[in-house]
Backbone as numpy.savetxt, mean C-alpha at the origin, in Angstrom:
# Nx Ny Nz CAx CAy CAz Cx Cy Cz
-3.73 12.84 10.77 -3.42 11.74 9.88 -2.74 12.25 8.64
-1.60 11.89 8.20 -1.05 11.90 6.68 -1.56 10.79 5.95
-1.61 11.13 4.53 -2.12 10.19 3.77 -1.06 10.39 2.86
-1.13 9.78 1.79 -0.02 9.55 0.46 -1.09 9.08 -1.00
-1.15 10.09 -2.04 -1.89 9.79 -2.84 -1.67 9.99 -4.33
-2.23 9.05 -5.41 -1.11 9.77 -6.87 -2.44 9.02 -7.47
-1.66 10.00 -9.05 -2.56 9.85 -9.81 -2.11 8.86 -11.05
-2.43 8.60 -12.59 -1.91 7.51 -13.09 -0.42 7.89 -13.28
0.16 9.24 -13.64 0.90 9.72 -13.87 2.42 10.38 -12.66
2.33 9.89 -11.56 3.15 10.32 -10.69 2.23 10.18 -8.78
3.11 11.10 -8.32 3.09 11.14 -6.78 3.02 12.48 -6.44
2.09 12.81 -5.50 2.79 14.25 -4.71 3.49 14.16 -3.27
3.43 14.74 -3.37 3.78 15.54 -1.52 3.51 14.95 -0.72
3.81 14.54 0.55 3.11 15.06 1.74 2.24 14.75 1.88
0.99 15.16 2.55 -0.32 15.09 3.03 -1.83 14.96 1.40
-2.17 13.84 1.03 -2.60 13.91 0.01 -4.14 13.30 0.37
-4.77 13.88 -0.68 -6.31 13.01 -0.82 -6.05 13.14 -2.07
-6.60 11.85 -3.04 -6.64 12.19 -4.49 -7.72 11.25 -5.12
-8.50 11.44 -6.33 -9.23 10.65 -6.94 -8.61 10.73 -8.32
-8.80 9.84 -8.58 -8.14 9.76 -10.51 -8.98 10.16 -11.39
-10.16 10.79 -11.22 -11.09 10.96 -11.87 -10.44 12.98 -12.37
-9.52 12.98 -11.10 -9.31 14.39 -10.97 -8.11 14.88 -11.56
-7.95 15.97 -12.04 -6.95 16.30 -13.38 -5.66 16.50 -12.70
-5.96 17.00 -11.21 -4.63 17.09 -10.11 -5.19 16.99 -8.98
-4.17 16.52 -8.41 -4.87 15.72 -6.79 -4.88 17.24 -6.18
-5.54 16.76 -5.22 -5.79 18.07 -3.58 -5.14 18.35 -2.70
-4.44 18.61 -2.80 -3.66 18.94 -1.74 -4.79 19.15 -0.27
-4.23 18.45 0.86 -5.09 18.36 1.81 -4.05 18.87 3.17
-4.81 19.82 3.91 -4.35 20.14 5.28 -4.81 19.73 6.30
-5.96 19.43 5.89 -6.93 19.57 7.32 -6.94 17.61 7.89
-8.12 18.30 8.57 -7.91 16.86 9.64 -8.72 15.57 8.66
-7.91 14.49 8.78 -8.65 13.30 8.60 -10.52 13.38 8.23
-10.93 13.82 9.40 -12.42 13.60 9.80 -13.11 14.87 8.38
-11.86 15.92 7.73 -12.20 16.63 6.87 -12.25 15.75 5.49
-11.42 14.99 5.46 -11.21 14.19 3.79 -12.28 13.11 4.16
-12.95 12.72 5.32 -13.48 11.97 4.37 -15.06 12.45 4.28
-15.44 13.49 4.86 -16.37 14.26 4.18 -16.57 14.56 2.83
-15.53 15.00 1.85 -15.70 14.81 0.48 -15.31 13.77 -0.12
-15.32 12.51 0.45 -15.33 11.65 -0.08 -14.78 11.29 -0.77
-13.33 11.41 -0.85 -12.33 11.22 -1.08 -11.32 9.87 -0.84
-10.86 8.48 -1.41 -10.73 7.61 -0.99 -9.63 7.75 -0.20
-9.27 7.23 0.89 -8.56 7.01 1.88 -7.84 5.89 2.20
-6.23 5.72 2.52 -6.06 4.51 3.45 -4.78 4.74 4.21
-5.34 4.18 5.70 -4.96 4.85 6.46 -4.22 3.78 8.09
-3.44 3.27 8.55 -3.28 2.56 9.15 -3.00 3.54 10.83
-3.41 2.93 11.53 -3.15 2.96 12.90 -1.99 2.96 13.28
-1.31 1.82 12.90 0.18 1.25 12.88 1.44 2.15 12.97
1.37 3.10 11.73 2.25 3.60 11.44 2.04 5.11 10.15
2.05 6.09 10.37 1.77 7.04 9.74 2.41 7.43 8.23
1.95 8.01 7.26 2.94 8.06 6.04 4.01 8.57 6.11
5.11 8.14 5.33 6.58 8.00 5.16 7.48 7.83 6.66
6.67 6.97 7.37 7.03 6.99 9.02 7.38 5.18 9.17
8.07 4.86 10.25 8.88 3.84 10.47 7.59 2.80 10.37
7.77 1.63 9.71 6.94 0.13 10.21 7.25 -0.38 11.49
6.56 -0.46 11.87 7.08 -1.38 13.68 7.14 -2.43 13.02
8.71 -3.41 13.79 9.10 -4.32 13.42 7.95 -5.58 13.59
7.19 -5.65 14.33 6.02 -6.37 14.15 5.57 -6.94 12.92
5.51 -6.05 11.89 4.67 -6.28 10.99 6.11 -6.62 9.60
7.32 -7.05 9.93 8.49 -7.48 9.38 8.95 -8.59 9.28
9.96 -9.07 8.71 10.78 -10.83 9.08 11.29 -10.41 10.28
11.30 -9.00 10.78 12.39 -9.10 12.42 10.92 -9.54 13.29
9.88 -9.93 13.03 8.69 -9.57 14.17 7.93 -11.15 13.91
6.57 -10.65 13.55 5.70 -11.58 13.02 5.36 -11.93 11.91
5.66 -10.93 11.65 5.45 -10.87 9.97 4.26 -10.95 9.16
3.58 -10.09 10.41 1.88 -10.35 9.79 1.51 -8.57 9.32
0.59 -8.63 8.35 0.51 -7.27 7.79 -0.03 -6.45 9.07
0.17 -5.11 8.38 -0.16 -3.80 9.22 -2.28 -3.57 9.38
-2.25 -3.36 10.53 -4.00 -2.88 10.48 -4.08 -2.05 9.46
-5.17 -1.67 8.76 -5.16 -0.93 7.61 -6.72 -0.70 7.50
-6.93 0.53 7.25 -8.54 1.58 7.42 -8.63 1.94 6.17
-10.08 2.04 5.04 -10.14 2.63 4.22 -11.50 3.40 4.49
-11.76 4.01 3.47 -12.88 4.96 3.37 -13.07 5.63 2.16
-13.97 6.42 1.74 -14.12 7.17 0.74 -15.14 6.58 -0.58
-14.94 5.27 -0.71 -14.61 4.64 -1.52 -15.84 5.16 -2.52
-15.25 5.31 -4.04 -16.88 4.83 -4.94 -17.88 4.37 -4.39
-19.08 4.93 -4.88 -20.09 3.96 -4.89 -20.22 3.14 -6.01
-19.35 3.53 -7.06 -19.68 2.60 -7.87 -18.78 1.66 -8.16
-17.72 1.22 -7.22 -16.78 0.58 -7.26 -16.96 -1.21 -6.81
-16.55 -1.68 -7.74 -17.39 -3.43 -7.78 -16.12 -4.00 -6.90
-14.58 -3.51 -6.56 -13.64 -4.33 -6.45 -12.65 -3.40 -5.89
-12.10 -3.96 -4.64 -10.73 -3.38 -4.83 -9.51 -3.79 -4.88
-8.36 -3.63 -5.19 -7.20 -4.02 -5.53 -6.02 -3.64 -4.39
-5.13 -4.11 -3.75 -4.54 -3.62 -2.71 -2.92 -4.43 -2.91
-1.95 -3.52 -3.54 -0.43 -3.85 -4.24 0.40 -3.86 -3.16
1.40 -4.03 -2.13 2.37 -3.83 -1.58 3.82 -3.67 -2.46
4.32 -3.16 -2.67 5.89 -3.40 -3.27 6.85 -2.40 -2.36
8.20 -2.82 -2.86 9.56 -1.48 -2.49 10.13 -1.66 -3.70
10.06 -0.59 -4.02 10.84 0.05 -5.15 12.37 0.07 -5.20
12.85 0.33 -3.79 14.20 0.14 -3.54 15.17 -1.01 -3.31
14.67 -1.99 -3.39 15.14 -3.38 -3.78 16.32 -3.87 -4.73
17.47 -4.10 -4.31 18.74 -3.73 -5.08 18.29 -4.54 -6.65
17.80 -5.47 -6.76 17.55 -6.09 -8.16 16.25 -5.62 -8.67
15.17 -4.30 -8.55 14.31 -3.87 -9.31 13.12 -4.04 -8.15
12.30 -3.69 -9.03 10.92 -3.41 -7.79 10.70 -4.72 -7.03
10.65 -5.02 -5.74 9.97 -6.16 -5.04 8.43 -6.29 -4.39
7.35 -7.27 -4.97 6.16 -7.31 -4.88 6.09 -8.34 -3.62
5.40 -7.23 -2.64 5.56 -8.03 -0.97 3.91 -8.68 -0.95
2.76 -7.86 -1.80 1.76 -8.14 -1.22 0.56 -8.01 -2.26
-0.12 -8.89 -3.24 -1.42 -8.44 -4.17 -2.38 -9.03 -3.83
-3.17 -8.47 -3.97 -4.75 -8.91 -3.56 -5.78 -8.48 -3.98
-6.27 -8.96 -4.89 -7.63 -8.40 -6.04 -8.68 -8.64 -5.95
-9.69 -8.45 -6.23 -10.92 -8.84 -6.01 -11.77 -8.67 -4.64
-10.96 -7.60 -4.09 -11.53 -7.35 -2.45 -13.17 -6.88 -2.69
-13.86 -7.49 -2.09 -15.14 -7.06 -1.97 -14.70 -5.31 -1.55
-15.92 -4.81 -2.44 -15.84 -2.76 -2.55 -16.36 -2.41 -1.36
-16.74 -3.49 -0.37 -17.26 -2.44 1.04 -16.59 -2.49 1.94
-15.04 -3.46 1.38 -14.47 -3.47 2.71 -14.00 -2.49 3.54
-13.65 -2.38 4.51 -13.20 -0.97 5.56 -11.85 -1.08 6.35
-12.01 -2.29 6.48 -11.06 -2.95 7.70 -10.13 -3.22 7.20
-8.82 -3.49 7.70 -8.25 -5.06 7.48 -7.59 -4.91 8.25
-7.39 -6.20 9.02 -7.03 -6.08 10.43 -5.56 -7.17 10.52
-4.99 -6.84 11.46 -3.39 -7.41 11.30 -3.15 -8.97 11.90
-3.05 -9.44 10.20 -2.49 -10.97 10.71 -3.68 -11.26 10.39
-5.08 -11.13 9.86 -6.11 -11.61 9.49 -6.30 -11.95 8.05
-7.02 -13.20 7.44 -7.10 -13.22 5.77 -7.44 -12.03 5.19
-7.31 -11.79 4.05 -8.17 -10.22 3.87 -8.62 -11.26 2.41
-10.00 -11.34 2.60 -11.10 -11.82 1.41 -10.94 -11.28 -0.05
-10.49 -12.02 -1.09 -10.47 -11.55 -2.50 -9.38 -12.76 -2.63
-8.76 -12.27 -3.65 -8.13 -13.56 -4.33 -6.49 -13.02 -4.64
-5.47 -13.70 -4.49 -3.98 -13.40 -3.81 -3.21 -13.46 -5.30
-2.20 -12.44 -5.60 -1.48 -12.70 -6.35 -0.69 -13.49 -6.24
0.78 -13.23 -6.60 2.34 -13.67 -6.56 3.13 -12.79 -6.42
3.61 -13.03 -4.73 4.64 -12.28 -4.98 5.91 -12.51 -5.67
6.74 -11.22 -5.58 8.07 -12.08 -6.42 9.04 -12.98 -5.72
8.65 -13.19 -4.32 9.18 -14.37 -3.44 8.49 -15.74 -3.75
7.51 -15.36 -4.36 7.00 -16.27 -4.47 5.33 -16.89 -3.87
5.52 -15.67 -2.90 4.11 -15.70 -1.80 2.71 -15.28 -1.95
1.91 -15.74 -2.05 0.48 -16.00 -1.99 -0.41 -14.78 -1.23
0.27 -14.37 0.02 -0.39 -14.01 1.06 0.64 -12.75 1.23
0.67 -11.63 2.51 1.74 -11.10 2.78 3.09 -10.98 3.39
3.99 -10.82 2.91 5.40 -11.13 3.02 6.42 -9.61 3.37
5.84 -9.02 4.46 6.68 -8.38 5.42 8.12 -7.63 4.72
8.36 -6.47 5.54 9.66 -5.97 4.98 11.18 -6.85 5.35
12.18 -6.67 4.54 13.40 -7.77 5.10 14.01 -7.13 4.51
14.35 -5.56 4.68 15.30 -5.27 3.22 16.84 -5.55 3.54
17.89 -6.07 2.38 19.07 -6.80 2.94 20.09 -5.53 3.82
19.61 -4.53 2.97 20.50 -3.45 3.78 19.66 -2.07 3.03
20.51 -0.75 4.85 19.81 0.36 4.66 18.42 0.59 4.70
18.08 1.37 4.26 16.36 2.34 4.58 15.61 1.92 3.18
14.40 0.95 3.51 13.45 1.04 1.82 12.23 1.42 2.26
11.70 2.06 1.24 10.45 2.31 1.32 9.25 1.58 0.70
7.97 1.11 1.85 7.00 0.30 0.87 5.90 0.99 0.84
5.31 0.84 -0.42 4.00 1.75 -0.87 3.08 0.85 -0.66
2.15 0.61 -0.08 0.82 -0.06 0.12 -0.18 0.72 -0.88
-0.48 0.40 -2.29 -1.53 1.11 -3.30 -2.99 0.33 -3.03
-3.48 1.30 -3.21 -5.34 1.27 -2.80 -5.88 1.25 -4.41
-6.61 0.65 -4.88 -7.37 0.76 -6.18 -8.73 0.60 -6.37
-9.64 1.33 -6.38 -10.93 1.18 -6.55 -11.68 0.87 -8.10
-12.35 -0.43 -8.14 -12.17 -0.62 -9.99 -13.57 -0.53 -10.11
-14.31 -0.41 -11.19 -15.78 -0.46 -11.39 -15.93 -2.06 -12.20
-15.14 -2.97 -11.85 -15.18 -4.40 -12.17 -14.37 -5.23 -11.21
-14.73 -7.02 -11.83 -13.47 -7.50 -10.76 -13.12 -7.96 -12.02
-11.38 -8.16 -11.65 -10.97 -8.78 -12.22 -11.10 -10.36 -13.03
-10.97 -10.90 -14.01 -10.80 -12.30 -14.47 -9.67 -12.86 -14.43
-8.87 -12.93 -13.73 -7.92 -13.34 -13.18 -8.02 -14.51 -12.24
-6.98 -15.57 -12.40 -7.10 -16.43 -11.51 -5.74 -16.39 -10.31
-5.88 -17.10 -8.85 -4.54 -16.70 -8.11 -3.23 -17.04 -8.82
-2.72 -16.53 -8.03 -1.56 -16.56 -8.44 -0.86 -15.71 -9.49
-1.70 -14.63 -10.06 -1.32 -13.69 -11.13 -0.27 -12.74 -10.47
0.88 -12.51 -11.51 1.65 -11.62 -11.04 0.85 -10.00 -10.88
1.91 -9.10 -10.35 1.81 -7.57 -10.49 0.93 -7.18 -11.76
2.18 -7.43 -12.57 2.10 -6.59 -14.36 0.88 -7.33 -14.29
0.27 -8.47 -14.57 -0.84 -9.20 -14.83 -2.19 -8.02 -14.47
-1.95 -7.96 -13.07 -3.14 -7.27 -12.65 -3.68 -6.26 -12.76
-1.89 -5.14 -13.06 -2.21 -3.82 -13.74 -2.15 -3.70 -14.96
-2.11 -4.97 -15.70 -2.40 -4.87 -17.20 -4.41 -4.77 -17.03
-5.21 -5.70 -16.48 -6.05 -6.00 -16.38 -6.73 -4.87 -15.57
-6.33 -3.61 -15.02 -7.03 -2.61 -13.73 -7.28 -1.78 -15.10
-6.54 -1.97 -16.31 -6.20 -0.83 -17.04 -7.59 -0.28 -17.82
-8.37 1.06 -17.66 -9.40 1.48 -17.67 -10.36 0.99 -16.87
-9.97 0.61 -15.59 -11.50 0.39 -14.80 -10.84 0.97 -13.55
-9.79 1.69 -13.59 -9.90 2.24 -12.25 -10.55 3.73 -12.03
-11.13 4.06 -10.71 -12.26 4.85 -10.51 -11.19 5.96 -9.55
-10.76 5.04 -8.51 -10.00 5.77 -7.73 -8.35 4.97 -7.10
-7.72 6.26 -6.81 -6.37 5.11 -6.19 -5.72 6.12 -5.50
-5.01 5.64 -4.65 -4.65 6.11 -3.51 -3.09 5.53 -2.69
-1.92 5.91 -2.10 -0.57 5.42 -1.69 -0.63 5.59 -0.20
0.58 4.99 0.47 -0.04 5.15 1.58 2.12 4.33 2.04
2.75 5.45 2.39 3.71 4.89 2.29 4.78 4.68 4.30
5.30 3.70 3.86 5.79 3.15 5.14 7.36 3.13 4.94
8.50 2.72 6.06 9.38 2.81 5.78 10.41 1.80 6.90
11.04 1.27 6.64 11.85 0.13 7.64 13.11 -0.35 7.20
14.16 -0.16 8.13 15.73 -0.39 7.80 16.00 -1.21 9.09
16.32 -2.40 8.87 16.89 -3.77 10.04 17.68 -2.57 11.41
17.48 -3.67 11.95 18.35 -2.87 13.34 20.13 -3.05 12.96
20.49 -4.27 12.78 21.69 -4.35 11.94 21.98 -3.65 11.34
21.11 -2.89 10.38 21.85 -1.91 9.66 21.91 -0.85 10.49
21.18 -0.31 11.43 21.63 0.80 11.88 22.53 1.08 13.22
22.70 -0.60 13.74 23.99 -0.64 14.71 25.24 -0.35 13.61
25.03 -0.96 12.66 26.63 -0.67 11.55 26.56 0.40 11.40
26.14 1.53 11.25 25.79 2.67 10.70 26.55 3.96 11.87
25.50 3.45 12.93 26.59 4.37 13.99 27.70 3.62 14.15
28.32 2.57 14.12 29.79 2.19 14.35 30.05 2.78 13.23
30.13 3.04 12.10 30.36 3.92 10.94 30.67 5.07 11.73
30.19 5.77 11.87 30.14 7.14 12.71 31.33 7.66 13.37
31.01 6.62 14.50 31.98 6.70 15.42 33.36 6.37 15.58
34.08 5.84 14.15 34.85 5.41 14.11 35.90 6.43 13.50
């Protein structure tokens, strides 16, 4: 399993376990079944591995229902968790595909195309719930962020992004990335006719 993990201040590498509690994340080699022995928060999908393709399934080319998604590690003293979707690569500035706050702290699961319990931001489409990759062109990348808070939020639905990470600000315990990646088939039939021409 790859994981993807950062701290308030940036991203690393590759294969990550990280807690924010920690001055620099861990670099991790070993197997899955090793991170979550130290207890280390985790998230981890079945679906699709870090910085590795989204199956169109879980897109506007498919169903457009979110990816299965595994956590672990978590605080024990964590009252809430927080779970962000965006792409950064979005020709007009960051795009927010997916917020969801107030997740009960024991959740484990979340399973594809199912409600996931807590209370829904806004995306910047406008959407409530999750809203799939569609990028208009080329390769974007989406970060699925994990947040473990020692509160829930006071927030009501419909709160944007900034809203929520104005409001995470000093109660997060742990956090964690977990990154995916999807470019239309269109773009990449144009791409080799590019090529070949």
């Amino acid at each position: 399993m790859v994981e993807k993990s950062s701290d308030s201040f940036g991203t690393t590498e590759d294969i990550i376990v990280a807690d924010i509690n920690q001055e620099e994340p861990i670099q991790a080699s070993f197997a899955r079944e090793s991170s979550l022995k130290i207890g280390r928060l985790t998230l981890f999908s079945p679906d699709f591995q870090n910085l590795e393709l989204i199956p169109a399934k879980f897109t506007c080319d498919g169903d457009n229902i979110n990816p299965n998604l595994e956590i672990s590690g978590v605080d024990e003293k964590a009252k809430s968790l927080v779970l962000i979707m965006d792409d950064p690569d979005a020709p007009n500035g960051t795009w927010d595909h997916w917020i969801k706050f107030n997740i009960p702290a024991n959740t484990r699961n979340i399973n594809a195309g199912e409600e996931l319990k807590g209370i829904s931001g806004k995306g910047t489409g406008g959407n409530l719930d999750y809203a799939g990759p569609c990028p208009p062109n080329g390769k974007h990348n989406y970060i699925f962020k994990l947040y473990a808070l020692d509160t829930e939020l006071t927030l009501s639905e419909g709160s944007s992004k900034s809203d929520v990470e104005k409001a995470m600000e000093g109660h997060i315990l742990q956090q964690v990335e977990l990154i995916g990646v999807y470019q239309r088939k269109l773009d990449l039939v144009e791409e080799k006719v590019e090529v070949t021409e």
